[in-house]
C-alpha positions in Angstrom: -10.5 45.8 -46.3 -7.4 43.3 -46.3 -7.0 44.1 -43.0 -10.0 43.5 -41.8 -10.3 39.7 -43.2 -6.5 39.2 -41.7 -7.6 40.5 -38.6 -11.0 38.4 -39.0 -9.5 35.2 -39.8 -6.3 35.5 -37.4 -8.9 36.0 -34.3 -11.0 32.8 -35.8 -7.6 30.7 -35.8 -7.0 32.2 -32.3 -10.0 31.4 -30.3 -11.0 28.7 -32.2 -9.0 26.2 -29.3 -10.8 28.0 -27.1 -14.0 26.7 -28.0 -15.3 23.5 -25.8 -16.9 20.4 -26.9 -19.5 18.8 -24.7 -19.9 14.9 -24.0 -22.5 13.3 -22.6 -21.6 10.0 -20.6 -23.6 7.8 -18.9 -21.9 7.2 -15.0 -21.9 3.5 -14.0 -24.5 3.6 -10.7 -22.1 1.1 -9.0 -18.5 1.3 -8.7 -18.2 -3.0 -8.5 -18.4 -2.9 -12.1 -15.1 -0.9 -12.9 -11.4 -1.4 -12.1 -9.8 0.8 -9.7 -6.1 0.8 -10.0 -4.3 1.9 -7.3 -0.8 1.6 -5.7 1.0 3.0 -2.3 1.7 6.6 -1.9 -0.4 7.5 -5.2 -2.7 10.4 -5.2 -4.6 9.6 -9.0 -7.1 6.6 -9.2 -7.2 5.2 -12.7 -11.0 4.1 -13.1 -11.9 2.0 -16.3 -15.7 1.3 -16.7 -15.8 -1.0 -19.8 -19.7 -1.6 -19.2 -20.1 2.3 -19.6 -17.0 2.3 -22.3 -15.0 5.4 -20.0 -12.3 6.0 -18.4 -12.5 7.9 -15.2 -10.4 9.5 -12.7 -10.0 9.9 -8.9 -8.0 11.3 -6.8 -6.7 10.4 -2.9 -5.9 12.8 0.0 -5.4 12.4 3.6 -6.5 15.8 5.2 -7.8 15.8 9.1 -12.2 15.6 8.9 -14.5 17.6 9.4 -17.3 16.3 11.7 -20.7 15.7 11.7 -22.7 18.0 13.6 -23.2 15.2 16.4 -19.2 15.4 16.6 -19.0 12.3 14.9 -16.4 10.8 12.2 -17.9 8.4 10.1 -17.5 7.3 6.4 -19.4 9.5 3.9 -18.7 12.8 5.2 -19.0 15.5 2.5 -17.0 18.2 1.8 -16.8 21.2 -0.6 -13.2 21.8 0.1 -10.4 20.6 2.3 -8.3 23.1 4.0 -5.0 22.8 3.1 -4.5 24.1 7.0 -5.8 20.6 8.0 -3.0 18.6 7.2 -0.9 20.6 9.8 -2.3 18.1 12.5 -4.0 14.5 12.6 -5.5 12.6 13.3 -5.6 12.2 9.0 -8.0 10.7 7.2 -8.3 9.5 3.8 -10.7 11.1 1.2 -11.5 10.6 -1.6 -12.6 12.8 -5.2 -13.6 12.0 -8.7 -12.1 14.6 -11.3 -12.8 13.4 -14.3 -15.0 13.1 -16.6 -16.8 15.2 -14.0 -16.4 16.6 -10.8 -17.5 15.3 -7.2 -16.9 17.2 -4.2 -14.4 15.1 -1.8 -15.8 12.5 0.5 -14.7 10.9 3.4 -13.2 7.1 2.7 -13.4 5.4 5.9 -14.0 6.8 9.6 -10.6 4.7 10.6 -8.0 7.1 11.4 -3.8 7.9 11.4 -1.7 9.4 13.7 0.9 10.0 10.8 0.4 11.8 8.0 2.6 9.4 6.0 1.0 6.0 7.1 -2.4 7.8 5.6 -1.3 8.4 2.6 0.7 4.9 2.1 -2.6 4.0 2.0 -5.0 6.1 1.3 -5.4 5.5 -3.0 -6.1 1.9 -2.0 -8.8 2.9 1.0 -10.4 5.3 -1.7 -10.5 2.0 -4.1 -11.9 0.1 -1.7 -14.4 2.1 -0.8 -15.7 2.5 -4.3 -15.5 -0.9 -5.1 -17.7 -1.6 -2.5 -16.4 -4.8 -1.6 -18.8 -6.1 1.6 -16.1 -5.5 4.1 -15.9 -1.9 3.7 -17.5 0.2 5.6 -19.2 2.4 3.6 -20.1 2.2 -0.4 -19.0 5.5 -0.9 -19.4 5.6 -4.9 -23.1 6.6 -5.0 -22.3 9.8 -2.2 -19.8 10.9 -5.0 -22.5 10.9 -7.5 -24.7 12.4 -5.5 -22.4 15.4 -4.8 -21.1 16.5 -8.3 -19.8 20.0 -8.4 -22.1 21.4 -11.5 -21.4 24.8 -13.2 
């Protein structure tokens, strides 16, 4: 009977981390009320909502795109995945991804292109900022697409 409780409360201690709390948050519809923070050559995208009261994440790739079925690039194309086989040849463009507190599948920042893979991603953080800023000289708000595609369990 010892046993048992030792082997009872030892498997309680050990799974107890294992067990996941759940938050509800309430994602700002527009991304011109949050700070992006951004800087050359960075992949993360420090997002701070202080209207909402959370701190979010993105994240910045440059990856060649997929196109539209017309054969088009444009800003807003959305993908499940990028293939890590992509960035093998440009032209690269820069997407973008939330990752936390949830999940968005990646999207496409702007239709504008490089030839280099490192001039994309000198920029690319700051393009994904941009773009979910929505600052009227971008081409594309690209904040509400990210909402729109959240990767759900």
């Amino acid at each position: 009977m010892k046993k048992l409780l030792i082997l009872t409360a030892l498997g309680a201690i050990l799974t107890a981390p294992a067990m996941a709390v759940q938050k509800c948050v309430q994602l700002p519809t527009k991304g011109s009320g949050c700070s992006f923070s951004s800087s050359s050559f960075s992949i993360e995208i420090p997002i701070s909502c202080s209207a909402a009261g959370i701190s979010m994440k993105a994240i910045a790739l440059c990856a060649s795109a997929y196109a539209d079925k017309g054969g088009v690039v444009s800003a807003g194309l959305v993908a499940n995945t990028i293939d890590g086989e992509t960035m093998s040849y440009g032209p690269y463009y820069c997407w973008c991804k939330l990752v936390q507190p949830v999940e968005s599948k990646w999207v496409l920042a702007s239709s504008t292109s490089n030839d280099e893979f490192s001039s994309c991603s000198y920029s690319c953080s700051q393009k994904c900022a941009e773009a979910m800023r929505a600052p009227k000289d971008v081409e594309l708000d690209i904040w509400p697409i990210m909402l729109e595609n959240l990767l759900v369990d």
